[in-house]
C-alpha positions as CSV (number, residue, x, y, z in Angstrom):
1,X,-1.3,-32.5,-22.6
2,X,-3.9,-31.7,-19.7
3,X,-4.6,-28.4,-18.2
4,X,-6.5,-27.8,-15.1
5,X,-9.7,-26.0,-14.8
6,X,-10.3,-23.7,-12.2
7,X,-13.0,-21.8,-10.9
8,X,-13.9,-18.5,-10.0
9,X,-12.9,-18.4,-6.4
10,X,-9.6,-20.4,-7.5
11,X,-10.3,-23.6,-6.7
12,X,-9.4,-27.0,-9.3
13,X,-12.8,-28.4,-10.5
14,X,-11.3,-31.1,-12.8
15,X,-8.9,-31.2,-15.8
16,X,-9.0,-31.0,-20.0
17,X,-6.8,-32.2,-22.6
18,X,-5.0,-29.3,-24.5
19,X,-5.3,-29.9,-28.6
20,X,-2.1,-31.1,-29.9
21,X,-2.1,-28.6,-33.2
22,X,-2.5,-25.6,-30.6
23,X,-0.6,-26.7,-27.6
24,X,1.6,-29.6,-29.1
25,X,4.1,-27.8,-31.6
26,X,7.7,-27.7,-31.2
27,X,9.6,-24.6,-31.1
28,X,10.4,-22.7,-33.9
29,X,12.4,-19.4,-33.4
30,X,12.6,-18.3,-36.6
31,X,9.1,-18.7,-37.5
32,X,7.9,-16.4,-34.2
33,X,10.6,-13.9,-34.6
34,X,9.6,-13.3,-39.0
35,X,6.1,-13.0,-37.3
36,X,6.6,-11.2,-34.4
37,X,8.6,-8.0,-36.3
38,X,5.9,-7.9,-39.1
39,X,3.2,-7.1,-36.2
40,X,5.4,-4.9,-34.8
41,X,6.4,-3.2,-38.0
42,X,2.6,-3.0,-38.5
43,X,1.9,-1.0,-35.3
44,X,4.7,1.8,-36.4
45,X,3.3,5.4,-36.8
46,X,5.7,7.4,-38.6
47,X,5.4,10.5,-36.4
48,X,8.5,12.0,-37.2
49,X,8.4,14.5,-40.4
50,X,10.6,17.1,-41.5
51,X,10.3,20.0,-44.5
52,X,11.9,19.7,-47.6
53,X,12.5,22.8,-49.3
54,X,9.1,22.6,-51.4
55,X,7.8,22.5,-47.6
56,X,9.8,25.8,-46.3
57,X,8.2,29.2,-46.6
58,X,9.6,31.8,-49.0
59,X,13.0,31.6,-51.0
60,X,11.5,32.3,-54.2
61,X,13.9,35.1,-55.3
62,X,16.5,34.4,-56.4
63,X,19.7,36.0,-53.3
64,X,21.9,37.4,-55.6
65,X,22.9,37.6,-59.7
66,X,24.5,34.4,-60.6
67,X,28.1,36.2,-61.8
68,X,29.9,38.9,-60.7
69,X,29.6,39.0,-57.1
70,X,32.9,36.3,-56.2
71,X,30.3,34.5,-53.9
72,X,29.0,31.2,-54.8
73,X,26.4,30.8,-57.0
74,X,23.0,30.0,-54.8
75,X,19.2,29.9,-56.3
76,X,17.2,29.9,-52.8
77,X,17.3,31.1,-49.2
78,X,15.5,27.6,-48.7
79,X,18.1,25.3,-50.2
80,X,19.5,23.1,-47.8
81,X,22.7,24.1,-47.8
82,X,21.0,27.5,-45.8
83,X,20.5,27.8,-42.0
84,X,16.9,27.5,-42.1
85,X,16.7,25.9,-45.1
86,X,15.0,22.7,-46.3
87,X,16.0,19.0,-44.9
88,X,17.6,16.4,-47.1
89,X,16.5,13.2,-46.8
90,X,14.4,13.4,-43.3
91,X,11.7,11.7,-41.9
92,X,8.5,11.8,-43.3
93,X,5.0,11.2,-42.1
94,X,3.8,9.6,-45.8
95,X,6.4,6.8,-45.3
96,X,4.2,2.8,-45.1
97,X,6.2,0.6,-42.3
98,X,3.5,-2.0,-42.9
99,X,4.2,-5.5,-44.1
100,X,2.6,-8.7,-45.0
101,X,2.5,-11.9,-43.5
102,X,0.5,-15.0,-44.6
103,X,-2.1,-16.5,-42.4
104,X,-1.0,-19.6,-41.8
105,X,2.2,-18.5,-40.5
106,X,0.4,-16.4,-38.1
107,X,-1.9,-18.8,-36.6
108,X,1.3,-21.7,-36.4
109,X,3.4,-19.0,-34.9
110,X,0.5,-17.8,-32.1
111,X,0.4,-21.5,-31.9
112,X,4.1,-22.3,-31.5
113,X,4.1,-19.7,-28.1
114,X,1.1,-21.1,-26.9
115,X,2.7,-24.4,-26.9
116,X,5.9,-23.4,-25.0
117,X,4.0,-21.7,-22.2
118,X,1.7,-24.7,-22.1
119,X,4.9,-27.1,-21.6
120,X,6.2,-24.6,-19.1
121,X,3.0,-24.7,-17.1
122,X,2.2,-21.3,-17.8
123,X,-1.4,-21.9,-19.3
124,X,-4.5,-22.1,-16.7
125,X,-8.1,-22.1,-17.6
126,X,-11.1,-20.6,-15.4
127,X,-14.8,-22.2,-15.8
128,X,-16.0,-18.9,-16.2
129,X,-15.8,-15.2,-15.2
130,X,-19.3,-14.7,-13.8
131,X,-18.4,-12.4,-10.8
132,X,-21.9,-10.5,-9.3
133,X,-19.7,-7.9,-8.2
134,X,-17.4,-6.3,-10.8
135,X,-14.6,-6.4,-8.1
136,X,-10.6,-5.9,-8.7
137,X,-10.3,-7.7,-5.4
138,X,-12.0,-10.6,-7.1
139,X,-9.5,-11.0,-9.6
140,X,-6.6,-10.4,-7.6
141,X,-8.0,-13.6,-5.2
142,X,-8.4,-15.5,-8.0
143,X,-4.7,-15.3,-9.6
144,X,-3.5,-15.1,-5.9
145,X,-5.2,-18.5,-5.0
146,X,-3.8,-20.0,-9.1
147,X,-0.2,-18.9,-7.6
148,X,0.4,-16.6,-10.9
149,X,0.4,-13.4,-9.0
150,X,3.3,-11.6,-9.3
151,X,3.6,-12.3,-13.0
152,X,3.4,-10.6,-16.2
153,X,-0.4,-11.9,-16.8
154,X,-2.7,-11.6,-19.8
155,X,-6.3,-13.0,-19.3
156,X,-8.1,-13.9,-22.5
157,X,-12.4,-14.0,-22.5
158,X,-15.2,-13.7,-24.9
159,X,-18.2,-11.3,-25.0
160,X,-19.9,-14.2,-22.4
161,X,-17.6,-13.6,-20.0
162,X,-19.5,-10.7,-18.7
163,X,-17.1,-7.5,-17.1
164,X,-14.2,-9.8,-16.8
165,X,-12.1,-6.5,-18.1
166,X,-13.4,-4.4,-15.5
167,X,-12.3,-7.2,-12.8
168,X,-8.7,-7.4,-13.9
169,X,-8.0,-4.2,-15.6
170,X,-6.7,-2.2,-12.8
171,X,-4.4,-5.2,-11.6
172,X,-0.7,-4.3,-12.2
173,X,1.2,-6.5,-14.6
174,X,-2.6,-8.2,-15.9
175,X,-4.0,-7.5,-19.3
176,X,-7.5,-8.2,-20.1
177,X,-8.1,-9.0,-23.9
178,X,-10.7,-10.4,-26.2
179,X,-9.7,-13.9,-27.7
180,X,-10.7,-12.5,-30.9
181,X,-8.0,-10.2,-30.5
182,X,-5.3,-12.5,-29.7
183,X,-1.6,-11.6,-31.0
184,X,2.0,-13.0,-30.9
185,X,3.0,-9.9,-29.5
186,X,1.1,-9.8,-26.4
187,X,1.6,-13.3,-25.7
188,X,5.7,-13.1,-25.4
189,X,4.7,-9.3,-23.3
190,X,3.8,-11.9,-20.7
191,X,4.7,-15.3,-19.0
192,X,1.5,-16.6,-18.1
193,X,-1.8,-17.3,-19.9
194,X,-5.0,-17.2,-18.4
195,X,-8.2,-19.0,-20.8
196,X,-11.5,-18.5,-19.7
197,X,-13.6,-21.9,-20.7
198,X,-15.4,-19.8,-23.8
199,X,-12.5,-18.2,-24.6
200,X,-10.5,-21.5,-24.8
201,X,-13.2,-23.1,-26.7
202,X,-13.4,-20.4,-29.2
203,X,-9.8,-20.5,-29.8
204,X,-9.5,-24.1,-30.3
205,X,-12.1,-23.6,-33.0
206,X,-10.6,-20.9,-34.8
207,X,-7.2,-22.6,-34.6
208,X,-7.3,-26.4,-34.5
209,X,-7.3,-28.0,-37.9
């Protein structure tokens, strides 16, 4: 599969061929979705957290004598059963949403997506991001002139590409990332990818076999 390479200004300056084991794989639903709701799980913060009753402030006498009074027996203002009283079986801040997922799946399901946008035409590669002026107008002329404006966009680069996040960070539906941070997550957040040449290279170096 072939790709063609733009550059800056938006202009096609001649074609690559796409690595089958990135940009070759057939689909596999049920591989991206096991991986796609452990990274998710992974980014839960469990915010929510109620008291128990060992949490609650006083309730350490004892309300009344245990006989005698034709009330029913209690041994705490803080007991659950109380307005005020503990919670039973709440949410707590000490509770682990994380999970595990093996490596290999991960890199053949960021793989599997890569390969349907690429099929789909949604994959475009830039020489390089080597603006002089750290513009937002330059990287709105450049998706404008790919035809991917208007789309949910995320632009992947390397430390070379020099202030490539300040040229596209304020662009609505763009998101700027490193390619050493690329996830399965972000890349089914957004139709279209956009590769610049390093980044590219470094991710078929990282992924291809």
């Amino acid at each position: 599969m072939k790709v063609d390479i733009y550059n800056k200004t938006g202009k096609k300056e001649g074609s690559q061929d796409l690595p089958g084991e990135i940009f070759g794989l057939d689909a596999n639903d049920a591989l991206v979705y096991q991986v796609f709701t452990v990274k998710l799980a992974n980014r839960r913060r469990p915010y929510a957290h109620t008291k128990t009753r060992a949490d609650k402030r006083g309730g350490g006498r004892k309300p009344w004598r245990q006989k005698g009074t034709g009330r029913a027996r209690h041994g705490s203002i803080r007991s659950p059963l109380w307005r005020g009283g503990g919670v039973t079986f709440g949410p707590r801040n000490d509770r682990a949403y994380g999970k595990k997922i093996n490596k290999k799946m991960n890199k053949k399901a960021i793989a599997t997506v890569l390969s349907s946008k690429a099929k789909a035409g949604n994959v475009y590669v830039v020489k390089a991001f080597d603006w002089k002026e750290l513009k937002t107008k330059k990287g709105v002329s450049l998706l404008g002139k790919m035809k991917v404006d208007g789309a949910s966009i995320i632009v992947y680069g390397t430390k070379e590409d020099d202030g490539y996040q300040r040229v596209f960070n304020n662009i609505p539906g763009v998101k700027p990332v490193n390619i050493d941070r690329i996830n399965i997550v972000d890349l089914l957040n957004n139709k279209v990818c956009v590769f610049s040449q390093s980044a590219l290279d470094k991710l078929v170096k990282q992924y291809a076999k």
